[in-house]
DRENVEX-301411 format. One record per residue (C-alpha): residue number from 1; residue in one letter; x, y, z. Coordinates in steps of 0.02 Angstrom, whole numbers, plus 50000, padded with zeros to 5 digits. Layout:
BEGIN
+-----+------+-------+-------+-------+
| seq | type |  east | north |    up |
+-----+------+-------+-------+-------+
| NUM |    A |     X |     Y |     Z |
...
+-----+------+-------+-------+-------+
END
This chain:
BEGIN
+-----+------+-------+-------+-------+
| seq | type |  east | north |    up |
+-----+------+-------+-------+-------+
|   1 |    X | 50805 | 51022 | 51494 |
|   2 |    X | 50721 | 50878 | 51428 |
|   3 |    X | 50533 | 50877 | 51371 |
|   4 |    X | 50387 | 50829 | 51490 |
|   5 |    X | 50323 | 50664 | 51435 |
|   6 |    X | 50131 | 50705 | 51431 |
|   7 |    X | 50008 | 50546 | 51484 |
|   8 |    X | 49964 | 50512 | 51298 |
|   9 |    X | 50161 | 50476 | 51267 |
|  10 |    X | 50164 | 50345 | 51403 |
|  11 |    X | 50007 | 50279 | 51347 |
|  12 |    X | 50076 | 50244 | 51186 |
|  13 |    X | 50260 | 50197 | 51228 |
|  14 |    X | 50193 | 50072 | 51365 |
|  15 |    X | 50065 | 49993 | 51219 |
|  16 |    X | 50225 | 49980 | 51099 |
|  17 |    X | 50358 | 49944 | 51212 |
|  18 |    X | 50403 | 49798 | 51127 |
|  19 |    X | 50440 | 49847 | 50969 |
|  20 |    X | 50610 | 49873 | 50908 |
|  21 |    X | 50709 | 50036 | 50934 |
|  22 |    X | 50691 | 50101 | 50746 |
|  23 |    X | 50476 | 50067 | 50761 |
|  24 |    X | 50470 | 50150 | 50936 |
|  25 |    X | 50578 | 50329 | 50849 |
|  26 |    X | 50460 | 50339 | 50703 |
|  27 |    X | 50328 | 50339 | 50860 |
|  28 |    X | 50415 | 50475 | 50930 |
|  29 |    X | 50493 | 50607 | 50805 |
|  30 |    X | 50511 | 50726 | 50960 |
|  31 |    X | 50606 | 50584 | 51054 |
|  32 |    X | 50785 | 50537 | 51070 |
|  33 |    X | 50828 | 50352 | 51097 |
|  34 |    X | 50917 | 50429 | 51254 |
|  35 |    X | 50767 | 50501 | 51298 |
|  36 |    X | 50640 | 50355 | 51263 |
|  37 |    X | 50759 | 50230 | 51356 |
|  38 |    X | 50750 | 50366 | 51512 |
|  39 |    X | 50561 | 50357 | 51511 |
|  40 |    X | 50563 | 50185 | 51491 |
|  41 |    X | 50677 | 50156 | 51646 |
|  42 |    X | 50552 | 50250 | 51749 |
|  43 |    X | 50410 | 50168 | 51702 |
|  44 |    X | 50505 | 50015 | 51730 |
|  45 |    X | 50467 | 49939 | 51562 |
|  46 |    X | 50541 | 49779 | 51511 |
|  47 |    X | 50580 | 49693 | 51340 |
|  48 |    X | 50487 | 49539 | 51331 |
|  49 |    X | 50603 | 49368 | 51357 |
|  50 |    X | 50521 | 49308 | 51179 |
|  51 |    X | 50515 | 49451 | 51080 |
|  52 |    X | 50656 | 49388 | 50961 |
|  53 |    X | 50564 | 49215 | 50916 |
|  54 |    X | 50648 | 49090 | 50824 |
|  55 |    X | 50603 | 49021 | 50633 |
|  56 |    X | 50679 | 48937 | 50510 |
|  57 |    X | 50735 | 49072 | 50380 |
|  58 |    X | 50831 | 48954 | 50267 |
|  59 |    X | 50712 | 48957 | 50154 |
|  60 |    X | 50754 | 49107 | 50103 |
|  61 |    X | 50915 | 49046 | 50027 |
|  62 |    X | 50826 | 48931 | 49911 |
|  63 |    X | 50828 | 48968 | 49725 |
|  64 |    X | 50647 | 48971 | 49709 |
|  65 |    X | 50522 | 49105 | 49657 |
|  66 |    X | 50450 | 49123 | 49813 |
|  67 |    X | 50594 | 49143 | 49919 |
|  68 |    X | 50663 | 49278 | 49789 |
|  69 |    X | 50482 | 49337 | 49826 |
|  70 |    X | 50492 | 49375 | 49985 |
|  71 |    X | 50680 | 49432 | 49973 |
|  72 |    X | 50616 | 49574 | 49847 |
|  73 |    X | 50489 | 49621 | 49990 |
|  74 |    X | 50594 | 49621 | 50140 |
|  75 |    X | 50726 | 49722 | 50031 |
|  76 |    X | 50570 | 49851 | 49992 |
|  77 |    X | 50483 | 49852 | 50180 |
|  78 |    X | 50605 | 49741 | 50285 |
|  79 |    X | 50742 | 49787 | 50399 |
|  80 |    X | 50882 | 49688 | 50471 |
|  81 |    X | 50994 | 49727 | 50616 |
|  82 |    X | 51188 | 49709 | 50641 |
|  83 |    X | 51130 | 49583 | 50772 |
|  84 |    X | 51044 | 49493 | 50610 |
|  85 |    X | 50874 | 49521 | 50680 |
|  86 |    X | 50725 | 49523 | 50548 |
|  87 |    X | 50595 | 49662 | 50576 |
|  88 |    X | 50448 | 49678 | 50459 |
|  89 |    X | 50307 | 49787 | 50495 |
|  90 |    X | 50159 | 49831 | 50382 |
|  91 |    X | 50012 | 49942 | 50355 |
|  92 |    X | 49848 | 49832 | 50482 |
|  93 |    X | 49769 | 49811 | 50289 |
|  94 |    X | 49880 | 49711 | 50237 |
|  95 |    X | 49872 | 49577 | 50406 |
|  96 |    X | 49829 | 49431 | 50287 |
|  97 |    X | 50000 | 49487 | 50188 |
|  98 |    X | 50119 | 49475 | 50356 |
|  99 |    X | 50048 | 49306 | 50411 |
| 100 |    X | 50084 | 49228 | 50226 |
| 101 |    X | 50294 | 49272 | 50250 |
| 102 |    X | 50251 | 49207 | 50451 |
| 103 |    X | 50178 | 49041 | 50364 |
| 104 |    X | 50332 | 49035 | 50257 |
| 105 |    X | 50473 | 49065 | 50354 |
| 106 |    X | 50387 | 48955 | 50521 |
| 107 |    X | 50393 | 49103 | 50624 |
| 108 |    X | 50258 | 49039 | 50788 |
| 109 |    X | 50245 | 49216 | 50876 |
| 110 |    X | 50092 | 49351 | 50861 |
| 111 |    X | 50096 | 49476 | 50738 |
| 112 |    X | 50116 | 49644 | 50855 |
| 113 |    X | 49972 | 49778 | 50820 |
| 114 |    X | 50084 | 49956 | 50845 |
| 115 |    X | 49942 | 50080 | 50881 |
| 116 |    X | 49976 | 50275 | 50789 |
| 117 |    X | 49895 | 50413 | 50778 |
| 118 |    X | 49928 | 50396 | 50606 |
| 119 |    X | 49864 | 50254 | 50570 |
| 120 |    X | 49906 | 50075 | 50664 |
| 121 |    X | 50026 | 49942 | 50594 |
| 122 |    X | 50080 | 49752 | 50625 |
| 123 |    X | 50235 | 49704 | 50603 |
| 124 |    X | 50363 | 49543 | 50682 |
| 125 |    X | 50529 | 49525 | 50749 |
| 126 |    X | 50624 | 49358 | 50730 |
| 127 |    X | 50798 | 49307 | 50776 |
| 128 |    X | 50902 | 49176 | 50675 |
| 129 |    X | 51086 | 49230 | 50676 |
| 130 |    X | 51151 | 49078 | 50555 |
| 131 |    X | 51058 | 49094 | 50437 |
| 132 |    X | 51002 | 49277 | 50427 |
| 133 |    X | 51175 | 49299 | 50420 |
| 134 |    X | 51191 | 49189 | 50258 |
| 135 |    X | 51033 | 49310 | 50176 |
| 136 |    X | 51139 | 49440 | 50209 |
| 137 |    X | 51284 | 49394 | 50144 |
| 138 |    X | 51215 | 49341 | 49999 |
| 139 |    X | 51065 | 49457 | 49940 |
| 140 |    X | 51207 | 49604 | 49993 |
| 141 |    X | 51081 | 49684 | 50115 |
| 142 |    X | 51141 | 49794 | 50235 |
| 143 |    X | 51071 | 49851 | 50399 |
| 144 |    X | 51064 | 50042 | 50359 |
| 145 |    X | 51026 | 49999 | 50175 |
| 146 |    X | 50914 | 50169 | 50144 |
| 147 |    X | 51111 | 50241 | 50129 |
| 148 |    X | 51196 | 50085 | 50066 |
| 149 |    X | 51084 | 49995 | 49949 |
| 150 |    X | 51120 | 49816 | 49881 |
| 151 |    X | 51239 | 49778 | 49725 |
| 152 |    X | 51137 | 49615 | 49712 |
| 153 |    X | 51029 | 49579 | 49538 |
| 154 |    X | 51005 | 49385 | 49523 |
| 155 |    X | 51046 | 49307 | 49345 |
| 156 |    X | 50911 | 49211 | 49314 |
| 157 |    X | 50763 | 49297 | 49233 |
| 158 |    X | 50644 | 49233 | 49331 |
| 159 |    X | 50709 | 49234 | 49502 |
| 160 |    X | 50735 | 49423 | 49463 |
| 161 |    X | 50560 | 49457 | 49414 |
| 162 |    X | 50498 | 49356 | 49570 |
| 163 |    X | 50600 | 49467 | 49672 |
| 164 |    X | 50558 | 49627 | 49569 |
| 165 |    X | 50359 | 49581 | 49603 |
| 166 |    X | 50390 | 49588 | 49803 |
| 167 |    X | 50501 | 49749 | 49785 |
| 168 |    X | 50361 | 49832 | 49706 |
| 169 |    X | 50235 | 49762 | 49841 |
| 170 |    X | 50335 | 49833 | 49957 |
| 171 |    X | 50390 | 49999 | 49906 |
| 172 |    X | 50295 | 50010 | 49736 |
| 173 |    X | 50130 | 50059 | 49676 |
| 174 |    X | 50049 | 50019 | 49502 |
| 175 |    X | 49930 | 50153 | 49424 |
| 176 |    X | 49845 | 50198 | 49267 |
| 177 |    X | 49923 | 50310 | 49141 |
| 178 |    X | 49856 | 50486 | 49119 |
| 179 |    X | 49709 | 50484 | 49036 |
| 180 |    X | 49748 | 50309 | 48982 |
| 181 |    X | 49691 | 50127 | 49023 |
| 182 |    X | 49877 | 50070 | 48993 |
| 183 |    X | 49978 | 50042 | 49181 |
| 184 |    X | 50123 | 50085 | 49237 |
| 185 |    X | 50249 | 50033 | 49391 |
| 186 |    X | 50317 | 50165 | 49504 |
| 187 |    X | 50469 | 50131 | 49632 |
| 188 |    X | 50510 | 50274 | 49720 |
| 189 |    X | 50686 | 50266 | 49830 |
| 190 |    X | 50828 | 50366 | 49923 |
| 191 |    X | 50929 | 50436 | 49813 |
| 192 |    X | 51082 | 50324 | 49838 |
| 193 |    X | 50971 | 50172 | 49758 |
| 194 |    X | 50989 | 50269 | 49575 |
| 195 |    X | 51142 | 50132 | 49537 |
| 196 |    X | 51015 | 49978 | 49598 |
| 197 |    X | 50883 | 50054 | 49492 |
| 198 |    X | 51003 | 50057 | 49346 |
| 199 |    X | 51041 | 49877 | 49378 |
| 200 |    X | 50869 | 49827 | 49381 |
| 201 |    X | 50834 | 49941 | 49223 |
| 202 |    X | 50978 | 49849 | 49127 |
| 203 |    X | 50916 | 49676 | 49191 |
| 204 |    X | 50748 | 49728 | 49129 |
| 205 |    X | 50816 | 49762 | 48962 |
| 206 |    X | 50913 | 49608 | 48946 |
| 207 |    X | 50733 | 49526 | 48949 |
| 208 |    X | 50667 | 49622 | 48834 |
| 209 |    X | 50573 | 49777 | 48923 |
| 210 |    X | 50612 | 49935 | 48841 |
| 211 |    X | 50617 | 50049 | 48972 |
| 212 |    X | 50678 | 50235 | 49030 |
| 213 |    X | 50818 | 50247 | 49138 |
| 214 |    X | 50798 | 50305 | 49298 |
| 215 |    X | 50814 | 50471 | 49359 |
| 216 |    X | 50842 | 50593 | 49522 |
| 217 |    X | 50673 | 50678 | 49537 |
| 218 |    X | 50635 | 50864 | 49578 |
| 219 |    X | 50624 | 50801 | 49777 |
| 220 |    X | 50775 | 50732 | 49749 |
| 221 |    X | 50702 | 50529 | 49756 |
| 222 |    X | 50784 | 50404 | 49648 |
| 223 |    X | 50631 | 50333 | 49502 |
| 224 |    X | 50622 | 50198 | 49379 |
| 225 |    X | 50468 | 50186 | 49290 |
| 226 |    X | 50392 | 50021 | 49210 |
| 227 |    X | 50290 | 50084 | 49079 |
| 228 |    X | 50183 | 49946 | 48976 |
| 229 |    X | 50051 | 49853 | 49011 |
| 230 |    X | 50131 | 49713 | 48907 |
| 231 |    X | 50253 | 49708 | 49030 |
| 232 |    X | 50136 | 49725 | 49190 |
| 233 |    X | 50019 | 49591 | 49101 |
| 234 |    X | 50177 | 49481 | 49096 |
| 235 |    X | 50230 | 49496 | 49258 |
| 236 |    X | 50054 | 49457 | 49337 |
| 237 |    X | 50045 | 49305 | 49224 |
| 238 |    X | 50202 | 49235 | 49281 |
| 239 |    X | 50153 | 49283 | 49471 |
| 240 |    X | 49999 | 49176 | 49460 |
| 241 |    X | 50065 | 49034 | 49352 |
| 242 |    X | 50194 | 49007 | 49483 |
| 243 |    X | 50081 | 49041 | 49633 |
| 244 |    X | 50184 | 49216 | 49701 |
| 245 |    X | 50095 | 49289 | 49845 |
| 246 |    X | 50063 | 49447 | 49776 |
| 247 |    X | 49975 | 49587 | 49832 |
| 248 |    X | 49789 | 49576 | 49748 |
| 249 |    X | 49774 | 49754 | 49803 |
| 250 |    X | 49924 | 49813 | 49696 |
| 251 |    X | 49890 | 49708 | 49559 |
| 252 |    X | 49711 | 49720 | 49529 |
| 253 |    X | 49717 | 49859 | 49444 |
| 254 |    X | 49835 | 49759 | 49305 |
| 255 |    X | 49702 | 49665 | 49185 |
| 256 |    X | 49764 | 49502 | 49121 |
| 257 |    X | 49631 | 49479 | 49003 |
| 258 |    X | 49687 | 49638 | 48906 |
| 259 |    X | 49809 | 49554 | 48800 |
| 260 |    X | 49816 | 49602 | 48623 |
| 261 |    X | 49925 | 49509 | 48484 |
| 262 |    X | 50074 | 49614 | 48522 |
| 263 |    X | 50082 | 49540 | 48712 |
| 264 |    X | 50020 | 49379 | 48637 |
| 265 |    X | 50184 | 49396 | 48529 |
| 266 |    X | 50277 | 49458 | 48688 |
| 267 |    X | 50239 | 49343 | 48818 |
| 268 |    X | 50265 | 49198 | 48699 |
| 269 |    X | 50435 | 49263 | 48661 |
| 270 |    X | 50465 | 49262 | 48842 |
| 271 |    X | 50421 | 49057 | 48839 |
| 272 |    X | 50524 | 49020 | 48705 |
| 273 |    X | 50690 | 49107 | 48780 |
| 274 |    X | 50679 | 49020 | 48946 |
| 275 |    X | 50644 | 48840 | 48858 |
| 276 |    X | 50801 | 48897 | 48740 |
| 277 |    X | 50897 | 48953 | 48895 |
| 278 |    X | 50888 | 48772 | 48952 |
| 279 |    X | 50888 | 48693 | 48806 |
| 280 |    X | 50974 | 48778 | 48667 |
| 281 |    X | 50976 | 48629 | 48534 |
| 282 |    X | 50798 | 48601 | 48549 |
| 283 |    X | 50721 | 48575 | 48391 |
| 284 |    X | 50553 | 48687 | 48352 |
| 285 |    X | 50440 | 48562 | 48344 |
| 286 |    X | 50461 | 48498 | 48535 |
| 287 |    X | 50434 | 48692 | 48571 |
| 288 |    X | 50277 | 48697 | 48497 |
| 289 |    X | 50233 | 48544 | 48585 |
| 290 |    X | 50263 | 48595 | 48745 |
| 291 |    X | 50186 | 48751 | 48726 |
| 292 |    X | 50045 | 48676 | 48646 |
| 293 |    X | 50058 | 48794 | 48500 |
| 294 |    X | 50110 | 48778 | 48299 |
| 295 |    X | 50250 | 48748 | 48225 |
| 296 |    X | 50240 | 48884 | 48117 |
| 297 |    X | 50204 | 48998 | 48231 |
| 298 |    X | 50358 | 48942 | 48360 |
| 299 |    X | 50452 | 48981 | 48184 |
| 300 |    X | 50368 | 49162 | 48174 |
| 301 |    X | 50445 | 49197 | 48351 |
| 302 |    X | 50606 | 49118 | 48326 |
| 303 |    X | 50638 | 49247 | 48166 |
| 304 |    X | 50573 | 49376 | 48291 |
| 305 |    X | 50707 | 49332 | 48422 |
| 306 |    X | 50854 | 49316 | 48300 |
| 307 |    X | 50798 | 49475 | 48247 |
| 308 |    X | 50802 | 49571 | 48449 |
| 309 |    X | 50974 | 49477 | 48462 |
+-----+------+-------+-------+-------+
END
């Protein structure tokens, strides 16, 4: 025999009605779906007509670092249904966060408030079958994607460190070392993500980041660690020089103006490989010039780089 739904339950299922199937379970651990659809019935609750709005989320198929952005964070936070439905929802703090993607993608609904006794969230639910459809076929996202993570790491450099940034605003956290003012990055997964985190390892290393591979830990999560404040330092850089909408919060703690000569050395590396990328033939002095440094010094790197190779 089925549990007795005390007041409080209704309260709260009534107040969050709307929200999608997976949101309303994590409201109710005790709770079947069977069981909330039941209740449901006899409080004769109804879906609301617009509660799958429309927007225009072809802009997250552009090759651009904010769309890769916001691709990194919906793979972190996001989910997205077999019906290619897009359902985001957030911790209330970060409100001004969810109406940024809203602004992005054109999505004109309210951002839903989900009250818990836990602590409330916001969160949206848009419809746009075409092109959703498109994201998923080509970011490899799948709808149960805790089990069956992506095989998806983008070639470009940068794209992938725009869509690293939102994967760590989503499901990342930045702290200080132990008993050291140096950072490090955290991601935390299901297990079955250990291959993605390999990918995004190797990727990382391809750069240039030396880092540890990632491991299975003692609770049985899947961890990469990105240790190095060079490379934290380089990553904020390049999230503020091309106007990423990053999570301050995350990212405060990362100090740009803590750059000694060996991320001075770094980061410029990092310049020079992406103008070389495009241009290979370029001759050193047009480096210089467009990074506004000397020649001598775009030499200095170059040796440094043939020597990484």
């Amino acid at each position: 025999m089925s549990k007795k739904w005390e007041k409080e339950e209704c309260d709260l299922l009534k107040e969050n009605y709307q929200l999608c199937k997976k949101e309303l379970l994590k409201l109710f651990p005790n709770r079947t779906s069977h069981a909330i659809n039941i209740q449901s019935h006899k409080m004769k609750l109804r879906k609301e007509k617009n509660e799958y709005c429309q927007s225009d989320t072809s802009i997250l198929l552009l090759d651009n670092y904010i769309s890769y952005y916001w691709i990194g964070f919906i793979l972190a936070d996001g989910h997205i249904s077999q019906l290619y439905r897009l359902y985001l929802t957030l911790s209330v703090k970060d409100t001004e966060h969810l109406k940024k993607i809203n602004e992005y993608i054109k999505i004109n609904n309210t951002i839903r408030i989900c009250k818990k006794p836990t602590g409330d969230t916001i969160g949206f639910t848009c419809q746009d079958k075409f092109w959703i459809s498109k994201i998923v076929q080509k970011f490899d996202i799948h709808h149960n994607k805790t089990y069956n993570p992506p095989k998806y790491i983008p070639e470009d450099n940068f794209l992938f460190l725009s869509m690293l940034i939102g994967f760590i605003d989503g499901d990342g956290y930045i702290r200080y070392q132990y008993k050291r003012k140096d950072c490090l990055s955290v991601i935390k997964l299901h297990s079955s993500w250990l291959p993605w985190l390999k990918l995004v390892k190797n990727k990382l290393h391809s750069i240039g980041f030396k880092i540890t591979q990632p491991r299975i830990n003692n609770s049985g999560y899947a961890e990469l660690h990105i240790i190095g404040t060079h490379i934290l330092v380089y990553m904020k850089i390049f999230a503020i020089e091309n106007k990423l909408p990053f999570l301050n919060r995350k990212w405060d703690i990362v100090d740009v103006k803590y750059i000694s000569r060996y991320i001075k050395s770094f980061l410029m590396m990092q310049k020079v490989k992406h103008i070389l990328i495009k241009n290979p033939n370029i001759k050193p002095k047009d480096i210089a010039k467009q990074l506004n440094a000397k020649v001598e010094y775009v030499y200095f790197i170059l040796r440094k780089l043939r020597k990484t190779a």
